[in-house]
C-alpha positions as CSV (number, residue, x, y, z in Angstrom):
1,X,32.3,202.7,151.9
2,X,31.3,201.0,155.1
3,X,31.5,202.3,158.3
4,X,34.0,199.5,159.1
5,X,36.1,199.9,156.2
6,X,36.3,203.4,156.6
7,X,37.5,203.0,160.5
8,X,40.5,200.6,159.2
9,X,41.5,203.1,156.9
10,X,41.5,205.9,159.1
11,X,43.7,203.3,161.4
12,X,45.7,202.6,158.1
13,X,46.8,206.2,158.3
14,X,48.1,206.5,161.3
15,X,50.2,203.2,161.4
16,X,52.7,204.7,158.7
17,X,54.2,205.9,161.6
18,X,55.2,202.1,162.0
19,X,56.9,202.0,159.2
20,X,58.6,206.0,158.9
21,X,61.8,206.3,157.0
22,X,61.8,202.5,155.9
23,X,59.0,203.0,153.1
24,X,55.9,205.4,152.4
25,X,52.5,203.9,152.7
26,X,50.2,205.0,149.8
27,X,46.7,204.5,149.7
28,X,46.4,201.3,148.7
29,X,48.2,199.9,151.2
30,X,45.4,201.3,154.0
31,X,43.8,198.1,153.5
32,X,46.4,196.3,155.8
33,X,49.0,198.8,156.8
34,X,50.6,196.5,159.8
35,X,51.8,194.1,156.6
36,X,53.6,196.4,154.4
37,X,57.2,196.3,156.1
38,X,60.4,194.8,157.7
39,X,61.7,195.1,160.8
40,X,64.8,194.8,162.6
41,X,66.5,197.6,164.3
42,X,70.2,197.2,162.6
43,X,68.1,196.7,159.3
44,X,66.2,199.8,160.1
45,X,69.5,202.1,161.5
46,X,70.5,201.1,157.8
47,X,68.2,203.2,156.3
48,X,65.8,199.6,155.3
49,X,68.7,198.8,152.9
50,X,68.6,195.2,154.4
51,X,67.3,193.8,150.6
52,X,70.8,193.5,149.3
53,X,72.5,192.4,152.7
54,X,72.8,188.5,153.6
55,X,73.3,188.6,156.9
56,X,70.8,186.4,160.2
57,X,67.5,185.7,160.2
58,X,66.1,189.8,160.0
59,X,66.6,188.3,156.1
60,X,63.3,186.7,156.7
61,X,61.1,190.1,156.6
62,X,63.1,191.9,154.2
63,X,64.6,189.4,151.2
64,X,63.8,185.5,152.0
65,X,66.8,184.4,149.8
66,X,68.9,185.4,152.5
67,X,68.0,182.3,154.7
68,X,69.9,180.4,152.2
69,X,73.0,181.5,153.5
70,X,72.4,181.2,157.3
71,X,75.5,179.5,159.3
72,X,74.1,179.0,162.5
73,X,70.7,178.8,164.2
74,X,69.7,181.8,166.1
75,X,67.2,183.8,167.1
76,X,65.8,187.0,167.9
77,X,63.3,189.3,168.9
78,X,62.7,192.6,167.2
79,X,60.5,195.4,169.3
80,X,59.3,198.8,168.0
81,X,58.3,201.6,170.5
82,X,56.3,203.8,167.7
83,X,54.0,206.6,167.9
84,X,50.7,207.2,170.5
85,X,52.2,204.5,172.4
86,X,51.8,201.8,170.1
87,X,54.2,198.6,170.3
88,X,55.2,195.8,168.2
89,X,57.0,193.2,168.8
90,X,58.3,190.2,166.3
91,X,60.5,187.2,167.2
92,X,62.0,185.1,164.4
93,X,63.6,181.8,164.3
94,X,66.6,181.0,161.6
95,X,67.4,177.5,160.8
96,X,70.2,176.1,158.8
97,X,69.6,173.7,156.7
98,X,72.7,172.3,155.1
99,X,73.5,172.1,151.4
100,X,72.7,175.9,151.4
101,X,69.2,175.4,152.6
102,X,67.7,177.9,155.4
103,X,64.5,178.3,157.1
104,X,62.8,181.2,158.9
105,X,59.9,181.5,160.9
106,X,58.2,184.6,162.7
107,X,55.9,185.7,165.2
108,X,54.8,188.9,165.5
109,X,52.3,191.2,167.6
110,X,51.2,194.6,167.9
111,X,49.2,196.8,170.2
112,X,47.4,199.9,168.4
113,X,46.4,201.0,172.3
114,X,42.9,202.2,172.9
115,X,40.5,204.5,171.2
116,X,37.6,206.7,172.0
117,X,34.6,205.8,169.5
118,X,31.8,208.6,168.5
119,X,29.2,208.8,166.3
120,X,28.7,211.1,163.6
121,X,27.0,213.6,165.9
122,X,30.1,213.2,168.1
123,X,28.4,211.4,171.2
124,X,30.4,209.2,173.6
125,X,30.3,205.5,172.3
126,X,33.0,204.3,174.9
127,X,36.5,202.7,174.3
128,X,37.3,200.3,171.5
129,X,41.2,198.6,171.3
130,X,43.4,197.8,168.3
131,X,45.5,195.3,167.4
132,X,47.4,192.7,165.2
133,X,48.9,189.8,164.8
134,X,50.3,187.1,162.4
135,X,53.4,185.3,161.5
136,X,55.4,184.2,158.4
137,X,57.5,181.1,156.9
138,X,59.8,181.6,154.6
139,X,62.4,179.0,153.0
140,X,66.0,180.2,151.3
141,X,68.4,178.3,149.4
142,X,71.5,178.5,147.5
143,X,70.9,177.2,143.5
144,X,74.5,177.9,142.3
145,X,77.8,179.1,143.2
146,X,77.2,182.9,144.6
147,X,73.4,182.9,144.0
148,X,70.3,182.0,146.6
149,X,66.5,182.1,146.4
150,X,64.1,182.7,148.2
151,X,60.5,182.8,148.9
152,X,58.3,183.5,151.9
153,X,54.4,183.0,153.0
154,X,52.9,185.3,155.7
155,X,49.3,185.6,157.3
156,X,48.1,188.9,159.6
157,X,44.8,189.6,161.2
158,X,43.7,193.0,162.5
159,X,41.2,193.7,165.1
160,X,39.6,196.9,165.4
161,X,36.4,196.9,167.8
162,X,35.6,193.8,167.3
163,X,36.2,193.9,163.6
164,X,38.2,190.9,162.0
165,X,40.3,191.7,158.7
166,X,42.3,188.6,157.6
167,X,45.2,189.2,154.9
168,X,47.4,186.2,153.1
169,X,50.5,187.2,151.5
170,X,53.6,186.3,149.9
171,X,57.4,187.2,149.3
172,X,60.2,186.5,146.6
173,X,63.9,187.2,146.9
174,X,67.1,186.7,145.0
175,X,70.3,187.0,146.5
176,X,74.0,187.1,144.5
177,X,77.1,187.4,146.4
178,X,79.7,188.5,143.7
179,X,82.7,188.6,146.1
180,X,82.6,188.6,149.6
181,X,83.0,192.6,149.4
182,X,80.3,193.1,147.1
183,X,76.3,191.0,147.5
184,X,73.2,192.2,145.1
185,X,69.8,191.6,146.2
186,X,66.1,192.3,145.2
187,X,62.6,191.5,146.4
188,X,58.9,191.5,145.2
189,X,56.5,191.8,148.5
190,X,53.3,191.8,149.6
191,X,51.8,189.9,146.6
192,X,48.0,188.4,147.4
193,X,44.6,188.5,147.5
194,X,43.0,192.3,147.9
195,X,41.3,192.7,151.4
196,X,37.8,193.7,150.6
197,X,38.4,195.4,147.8
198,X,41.7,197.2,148.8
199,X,45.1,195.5,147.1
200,X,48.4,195.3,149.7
201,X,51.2,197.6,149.1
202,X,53.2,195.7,146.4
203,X,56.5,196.6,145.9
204,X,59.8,195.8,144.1
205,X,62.8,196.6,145.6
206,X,66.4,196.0,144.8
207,X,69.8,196.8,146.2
208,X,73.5,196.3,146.9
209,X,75.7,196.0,150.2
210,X,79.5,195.8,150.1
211,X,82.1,195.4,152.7
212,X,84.5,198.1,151.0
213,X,86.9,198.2,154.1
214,X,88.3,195.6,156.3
215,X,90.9,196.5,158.8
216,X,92.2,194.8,161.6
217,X,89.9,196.9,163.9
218,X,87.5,198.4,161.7
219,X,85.1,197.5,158.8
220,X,82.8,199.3,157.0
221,X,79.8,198.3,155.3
222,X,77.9,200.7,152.7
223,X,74.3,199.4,151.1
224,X,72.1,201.3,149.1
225,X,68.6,200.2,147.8
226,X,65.6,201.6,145.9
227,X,62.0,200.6,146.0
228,X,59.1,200.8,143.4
229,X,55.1,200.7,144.8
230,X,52.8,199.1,142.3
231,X,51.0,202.2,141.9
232,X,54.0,204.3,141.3
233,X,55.3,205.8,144.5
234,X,59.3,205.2,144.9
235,X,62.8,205.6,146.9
236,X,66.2,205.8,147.9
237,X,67.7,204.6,150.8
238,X,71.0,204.9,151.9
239,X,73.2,203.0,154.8
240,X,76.5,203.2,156.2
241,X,78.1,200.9,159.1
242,X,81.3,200.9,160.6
243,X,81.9,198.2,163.5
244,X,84.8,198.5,165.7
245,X,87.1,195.4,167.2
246,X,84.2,193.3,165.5
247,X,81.9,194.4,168.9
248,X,80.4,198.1,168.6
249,X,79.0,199.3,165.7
250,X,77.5,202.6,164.7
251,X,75.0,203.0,161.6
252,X,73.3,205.3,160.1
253,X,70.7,205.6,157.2
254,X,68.6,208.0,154.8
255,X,65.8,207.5,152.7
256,X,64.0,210.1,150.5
257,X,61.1,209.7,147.8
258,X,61.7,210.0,144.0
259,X,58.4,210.2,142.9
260,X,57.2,213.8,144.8
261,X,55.2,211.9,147.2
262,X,57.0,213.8,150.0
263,X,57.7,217.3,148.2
264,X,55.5,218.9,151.0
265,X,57.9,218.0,153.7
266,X,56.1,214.8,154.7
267,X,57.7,213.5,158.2
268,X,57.5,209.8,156.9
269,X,61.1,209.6,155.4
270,X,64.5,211.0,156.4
271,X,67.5,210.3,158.9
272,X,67.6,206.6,160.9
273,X,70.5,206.4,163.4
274,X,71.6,203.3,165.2
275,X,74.5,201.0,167.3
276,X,75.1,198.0,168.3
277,X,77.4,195.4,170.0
278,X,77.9,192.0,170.0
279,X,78.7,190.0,173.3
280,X,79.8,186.5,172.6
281,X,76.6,185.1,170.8
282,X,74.4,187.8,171.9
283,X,73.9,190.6,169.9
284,X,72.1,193.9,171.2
285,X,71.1,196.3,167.9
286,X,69.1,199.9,169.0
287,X,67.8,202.1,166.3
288,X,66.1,205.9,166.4
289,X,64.0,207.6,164.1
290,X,63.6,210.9,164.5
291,X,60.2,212.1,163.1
292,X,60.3,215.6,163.3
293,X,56.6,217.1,164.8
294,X,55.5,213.8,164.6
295,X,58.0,212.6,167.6
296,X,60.3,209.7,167.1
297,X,60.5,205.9,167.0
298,X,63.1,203.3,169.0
299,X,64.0,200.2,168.4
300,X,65.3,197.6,169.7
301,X,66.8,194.0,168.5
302,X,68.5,191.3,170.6
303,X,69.7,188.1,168.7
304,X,71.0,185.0,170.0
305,X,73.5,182.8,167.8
306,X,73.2,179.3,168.6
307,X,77.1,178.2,166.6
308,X,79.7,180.7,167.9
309,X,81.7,179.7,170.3
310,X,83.3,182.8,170.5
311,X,86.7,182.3,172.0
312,X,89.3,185.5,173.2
313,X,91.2,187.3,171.5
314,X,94.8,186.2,172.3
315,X,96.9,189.3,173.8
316,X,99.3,190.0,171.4
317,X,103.0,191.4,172.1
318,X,105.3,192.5,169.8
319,X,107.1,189.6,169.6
320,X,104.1,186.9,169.8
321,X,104.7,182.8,170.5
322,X,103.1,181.0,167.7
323,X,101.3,178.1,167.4
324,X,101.6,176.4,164.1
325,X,99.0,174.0,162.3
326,X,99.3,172.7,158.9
327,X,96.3,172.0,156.9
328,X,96.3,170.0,153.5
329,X,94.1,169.0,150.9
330,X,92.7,166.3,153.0
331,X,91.0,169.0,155.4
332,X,88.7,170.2,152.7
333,X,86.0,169.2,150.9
334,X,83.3,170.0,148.4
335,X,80.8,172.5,149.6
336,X,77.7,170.7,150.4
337,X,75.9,173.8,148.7
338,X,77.5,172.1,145.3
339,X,78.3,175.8,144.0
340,X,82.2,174.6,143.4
341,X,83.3,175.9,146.5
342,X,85.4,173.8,149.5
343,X,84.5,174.2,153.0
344,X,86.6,172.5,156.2
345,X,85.5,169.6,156.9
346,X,84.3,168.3,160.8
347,X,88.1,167.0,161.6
348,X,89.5,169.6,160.3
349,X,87.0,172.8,162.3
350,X,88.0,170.5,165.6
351,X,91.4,170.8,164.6
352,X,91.3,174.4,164.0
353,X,89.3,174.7,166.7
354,X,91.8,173.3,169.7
355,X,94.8,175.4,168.2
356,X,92.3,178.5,169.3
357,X,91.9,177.3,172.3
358,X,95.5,177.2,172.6
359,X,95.9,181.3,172.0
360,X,92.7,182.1,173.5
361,X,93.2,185.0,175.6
362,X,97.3,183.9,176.3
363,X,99.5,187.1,176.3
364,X,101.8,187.7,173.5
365,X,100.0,184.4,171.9
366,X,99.7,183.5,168.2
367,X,98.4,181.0,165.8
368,X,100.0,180.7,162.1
369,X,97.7,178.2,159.8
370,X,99.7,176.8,156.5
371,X,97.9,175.0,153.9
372,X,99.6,172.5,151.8
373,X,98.1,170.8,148.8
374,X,99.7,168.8,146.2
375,X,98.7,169.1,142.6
376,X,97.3,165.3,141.8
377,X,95.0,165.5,144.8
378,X,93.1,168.3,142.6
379,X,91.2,166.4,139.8
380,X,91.7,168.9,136.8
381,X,94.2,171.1,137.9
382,X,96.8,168.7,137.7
383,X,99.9,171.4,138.6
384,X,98.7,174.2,136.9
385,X,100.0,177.0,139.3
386,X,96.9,179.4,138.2
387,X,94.9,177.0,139.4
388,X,96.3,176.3,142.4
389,X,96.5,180.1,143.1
390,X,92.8,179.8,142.8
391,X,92.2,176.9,145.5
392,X,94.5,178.9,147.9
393,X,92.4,182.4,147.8
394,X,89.1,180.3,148.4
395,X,90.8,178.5,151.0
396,X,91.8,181.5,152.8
397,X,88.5,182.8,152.6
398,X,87.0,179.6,154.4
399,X,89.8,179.7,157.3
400,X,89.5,183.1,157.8
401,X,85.2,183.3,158.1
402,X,85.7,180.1,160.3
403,X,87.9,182.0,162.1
404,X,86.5,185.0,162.0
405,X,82.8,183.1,163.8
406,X,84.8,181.4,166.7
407,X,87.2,184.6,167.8
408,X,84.7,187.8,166.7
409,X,87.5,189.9,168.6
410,X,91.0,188.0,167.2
411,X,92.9,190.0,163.8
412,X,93.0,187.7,161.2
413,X,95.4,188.3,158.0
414,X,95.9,185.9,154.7
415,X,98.6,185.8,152.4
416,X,98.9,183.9,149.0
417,X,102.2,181.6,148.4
418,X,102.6,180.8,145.1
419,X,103.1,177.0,144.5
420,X,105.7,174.6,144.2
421,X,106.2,172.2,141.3
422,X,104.0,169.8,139.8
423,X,104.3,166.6,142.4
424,X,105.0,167.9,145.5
425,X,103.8,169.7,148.0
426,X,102.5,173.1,147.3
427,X,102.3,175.8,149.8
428,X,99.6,177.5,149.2
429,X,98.6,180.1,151.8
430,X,99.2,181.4,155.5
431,X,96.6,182.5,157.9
432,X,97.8,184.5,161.1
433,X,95.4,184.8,163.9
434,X,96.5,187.6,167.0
């Protein structure tokens, strides 16, 4: 082994400490260690249970499929404040595409600091620096009703005293939201060339999120995810959210090895803690990881979400004046993703849109939204009440998310009407907004 090669894995060994609770770095993965993992301080509060989670353009660095299902443009820089004083710091762009199409691109840097070199006989050879940096593009899109793909392309180069290590690699991702309670996910990373003779630290990993409470204050979000290492090292990590009047949220995570890599008590996996709130269209996410002897890492996330408008709350009374709106079949159309779904259509969001404004912050304010839809405007369903009980659940889903993106703070409830007859005009849901 070369002197050089031997220097960048002795580096290799202490940047792990980059990457503590989210994954364990084996041996293999010495050969570019600044490579091997995601970022993303909600992602990493989570426990790194972000592969089965849809959600902004973090998606990028831990399951590419999930820039299929971006909304808005945004984004957001992602710093780490690891161990020895090192820093790393990684902004990312998200793009929407339309038709369920997504881009992301990244940027990312890191400082290993500044070393003391020596010989073999220990003499003084004077100060040598570390560092990396690279970037990444990765593309998402949505193939069928529920179900994105994804694929991403990264490049890194290291420099250690003068020393140039280049390393191409690649990510796959798939992405299946069942409900909108329950979303499956899994990724292959770090496929690619070895870097002089050392391969990168491949791993599959696949997991689950779900939304299994939604209150009109509160929600909580639960994900768990496993990953496998090529050469046989694996894990479990566990996350659970709960956000508060859709602005603070607390997380926690936990990730521990099932293959006995850390059955000596290794500091490299454990408890992640985290919060975060969400002002407008800014989002500030801050996550700690305690390392035990080691010390601790912090990190910290601020986003930027180019689409919300982010109206007020109204200021609801107990006996609230409502504003009414009736939307009808004329006000949706077909998805442009072509999955089968409706979405609102431009009239219609500026419709919805000015009857928020209406309510916005107003005490005691309301807004009731009915939709109406009669049976021969629905090619195929032609009165069939099931049917039309079917329209009305996805419709409620689209008005509440649109909703849900303009007034973060506002309580939003849906309730099912069954249809009218055949021929007329079918009430099919309300949507209140206080």
């Amino acid at each position: 082994m070369t002197k050089g090669l031997l220097a960048w894995v002795l580096l290799g060994a202490l940047t792990p400490g980059l990457r503590a609770a989210e994954v364990v770095t084996n041996a293999a993965g010495f050969a570019f260690p600044t490579l091997q993992a995601g970022a993303g301080a909600r992602a990493i509060a989570l426990g790194s249970t972000y592969v089965g989670i849809d959600e902004g353009s973090a998606s990028l660095l831990w399951n590419p499929a999930g820039l299929g299902t971006l909304m808005d443009p945004e984004i957001a820089e992602h710093h780490n404040a690891a161990l020895m004083g090192q820093t790393q710091d990684i902004a990312v762009l998200g793009l929407p595409l339309g038709r369920g199409n997504g881009l992301g691109i990244s940027l990312d840097y890191e400082n290993d600091g500044t070393f003391n070199a020596r010989d073999i006989n220990g003499a003084d050879l004077g100060e040598y620096t570390a560092y990396a940096y690279g970037g990444s593009l990765g593309w998402g899109v949505n193939v069928m009703e529920g179900l994105s793909l994804g694929v991403a392309v990264k490049f890194n180069q290291e420099n250690l005293a003068g020393t140039d290590l280049n390393a191409f690699a690649g990510d796959l991702g798939a992405l299946w939201n069942i409900s909108p309670w329950f979303t499956l996910g899994a990724a292959y990373t770090n496929f690619g060339p070895n870097v002089n003779g050392f391969q990168l630290d491949q791993a599959l990993s696949a997991g689950f999120s779900s939304y299994f409470y939604r209150g009109e204050d509160s929600r909580w979000l639960a994900a768990l995810s496993s990953e496998l290492q090529k050469d046989g090292n694996s894990s479990l990590h566990f996350g659970l959210e709960n956000t508060i009047f859709k602005m603070f949220s607390l997380r926690g995570g936990y990730a521990f090895s099932t293959s006995g890599l850390n059955s000596n008590g290794s500091d490299l996996m454990g408890w992640t803690f985290g919060a975060g709130i969400v002002i407008r269209d800014v989002a500030v996410d801050y996550a700690y990881v305690p390392l035990s002897t080691l010390g601790a890492m912090q990190r910290i996330s601020i986003t930027y979400n180019f689409g919300c408008h982010c109206l007020d709350a109204p200021v609801t009374t107990l006996v609230p004046n409502e504003t009414m709106i009736v939307l009808n079949d004329d006000d949706f159309e077909r998805s442009a993703t072509g999955n089968g779904r409706e979405q609102l259509t431009k009239e219609a969001q500026e419709h919805l849109y000015q009857a928020l404004t209406q309510v916005t912050g107003v005490l005691g304010a309301a807004l009731k939204v009915t939709g109406e839809s009669s049976a021969l405007k629905h090619p195929g369903i032609a009165g069939d009440k099931a049917q039309l009980i079917a329209v009305g659940q996805m419709r409620i889903q689209v008005v509440t998310a649109y909703v849900q993106q303009e007034m973060p703070r506002a309580s939003v409830t849906g309730e099912l009407i069954a249809g009218s007859e055949k021929d007329t005009s079918a009430s099919l849901f309300e949507v209140e907004v206080h």
